[in-house]
Backbone as CSV, one residue per row, in Angstrom:
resi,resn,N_x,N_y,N_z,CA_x,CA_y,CA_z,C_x,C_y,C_z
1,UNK,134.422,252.284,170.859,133.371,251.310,171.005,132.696,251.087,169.643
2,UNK,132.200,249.761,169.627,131.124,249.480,167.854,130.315,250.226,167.600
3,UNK,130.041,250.418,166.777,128.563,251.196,166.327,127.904,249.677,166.082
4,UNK,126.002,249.906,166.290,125.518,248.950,165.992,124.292,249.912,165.049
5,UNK,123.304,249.452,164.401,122.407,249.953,163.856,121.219,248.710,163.740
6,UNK,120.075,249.314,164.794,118.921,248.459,164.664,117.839,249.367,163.933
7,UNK,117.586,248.241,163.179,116.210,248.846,162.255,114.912,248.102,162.754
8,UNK,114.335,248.681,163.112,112.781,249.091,163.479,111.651,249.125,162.385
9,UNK,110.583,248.286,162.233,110.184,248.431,161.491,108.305,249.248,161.866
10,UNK,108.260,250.528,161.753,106.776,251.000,161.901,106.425,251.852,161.001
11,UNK,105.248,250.725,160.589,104.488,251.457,159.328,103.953,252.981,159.712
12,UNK,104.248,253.391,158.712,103.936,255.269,158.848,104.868,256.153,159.547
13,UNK,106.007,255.226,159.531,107.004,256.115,160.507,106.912,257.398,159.716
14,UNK,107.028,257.788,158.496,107.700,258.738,157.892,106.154,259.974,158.235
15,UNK,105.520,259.848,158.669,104.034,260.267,158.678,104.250,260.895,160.036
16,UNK,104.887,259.965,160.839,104.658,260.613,162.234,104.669,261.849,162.275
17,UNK,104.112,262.704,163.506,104.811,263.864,164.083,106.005,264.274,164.506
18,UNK,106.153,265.192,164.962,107.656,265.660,165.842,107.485,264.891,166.960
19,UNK,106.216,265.204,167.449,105.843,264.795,169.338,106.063,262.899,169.400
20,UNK,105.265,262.293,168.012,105.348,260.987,168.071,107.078,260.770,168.157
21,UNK,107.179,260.690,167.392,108.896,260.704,167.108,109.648,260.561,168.502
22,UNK,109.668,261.657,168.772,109.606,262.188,170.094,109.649,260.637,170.787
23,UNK,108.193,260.727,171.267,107.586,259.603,172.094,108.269,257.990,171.704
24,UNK,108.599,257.813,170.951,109.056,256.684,170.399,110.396,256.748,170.671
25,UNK,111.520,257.743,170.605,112.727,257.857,170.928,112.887,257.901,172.580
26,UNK,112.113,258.496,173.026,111.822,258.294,174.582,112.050,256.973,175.358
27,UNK,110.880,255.959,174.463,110.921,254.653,174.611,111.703,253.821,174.740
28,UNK,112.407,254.001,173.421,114.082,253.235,173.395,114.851,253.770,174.065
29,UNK,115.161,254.831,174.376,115.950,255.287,175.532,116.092,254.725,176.911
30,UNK,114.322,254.412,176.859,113.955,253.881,178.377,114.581,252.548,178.420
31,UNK,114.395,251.985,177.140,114.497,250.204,176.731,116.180,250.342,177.622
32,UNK,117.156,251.202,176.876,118.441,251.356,176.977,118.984,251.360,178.259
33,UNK,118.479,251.915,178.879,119.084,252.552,180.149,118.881,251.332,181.216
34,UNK,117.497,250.598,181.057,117.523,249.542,181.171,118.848,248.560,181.079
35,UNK,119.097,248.311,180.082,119.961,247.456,179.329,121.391,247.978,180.330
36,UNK,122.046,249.093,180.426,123.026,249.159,180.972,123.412,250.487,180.428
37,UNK,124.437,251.320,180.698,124.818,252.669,181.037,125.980,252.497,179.923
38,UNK,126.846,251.390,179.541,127.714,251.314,178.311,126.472,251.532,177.098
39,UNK,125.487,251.489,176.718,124.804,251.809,175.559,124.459,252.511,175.433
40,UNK,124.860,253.269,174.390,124.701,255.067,174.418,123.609,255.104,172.674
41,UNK,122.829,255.966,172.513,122.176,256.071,171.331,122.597,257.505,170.492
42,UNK,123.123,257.035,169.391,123.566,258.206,168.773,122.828,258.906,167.898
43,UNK,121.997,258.806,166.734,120.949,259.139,166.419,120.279,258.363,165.640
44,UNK,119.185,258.434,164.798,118.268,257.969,163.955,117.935,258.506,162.791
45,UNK,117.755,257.567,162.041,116.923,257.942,160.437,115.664,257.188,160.101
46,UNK,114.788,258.223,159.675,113.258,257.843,159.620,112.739,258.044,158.417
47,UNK,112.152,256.888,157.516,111.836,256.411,156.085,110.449,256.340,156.393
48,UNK,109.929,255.378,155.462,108.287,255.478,155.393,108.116,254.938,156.378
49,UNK,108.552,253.546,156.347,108.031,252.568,157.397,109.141,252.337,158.435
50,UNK,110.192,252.535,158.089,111.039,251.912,159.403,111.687,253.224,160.084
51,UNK,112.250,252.691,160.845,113.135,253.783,161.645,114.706,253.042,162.029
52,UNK,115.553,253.489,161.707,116.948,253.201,161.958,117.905,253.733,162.920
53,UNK,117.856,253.235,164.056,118.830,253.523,165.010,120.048,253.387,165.220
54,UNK,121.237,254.413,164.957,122.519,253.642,165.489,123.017,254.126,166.919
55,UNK,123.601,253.066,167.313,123.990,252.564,168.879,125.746,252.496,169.196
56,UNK,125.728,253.117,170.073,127.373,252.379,170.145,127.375,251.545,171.902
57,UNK,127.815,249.981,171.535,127.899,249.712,172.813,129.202,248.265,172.923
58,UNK,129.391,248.113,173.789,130.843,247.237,173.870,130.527,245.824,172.584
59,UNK,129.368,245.185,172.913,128.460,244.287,172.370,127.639,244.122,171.772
């Protein structure tokens, strides 16, 4: 399946906590599962401001 990579843009990402982090990965998860059971989230990278997700899904 593709890899996709969405970038996110939140100021102070790199500032956050563990727990925020956390809470924010939660979120998109929720967004996902939503979306359909082919979209799987593989992990993330977190800079000052953004956060980078890669995805693998048919589309």
């Amino acid at each position: 399946m593709p890899k996709f990579v969405i970038e996110r843009e939140l100021p102070g990402a790199g500032q956050l906590s563990d727990q925020d982090i956390q809470a924010v990965s939660q979120k998109s998860c929720g967004v996902l599962r939503e979306l359909g059971p082919e979209i799987q989230w593989l992990h993330s990278y977190v800079t000052d401001n953004k956060i980078y997700c890669i995805y693998v899904a048919p589309n």
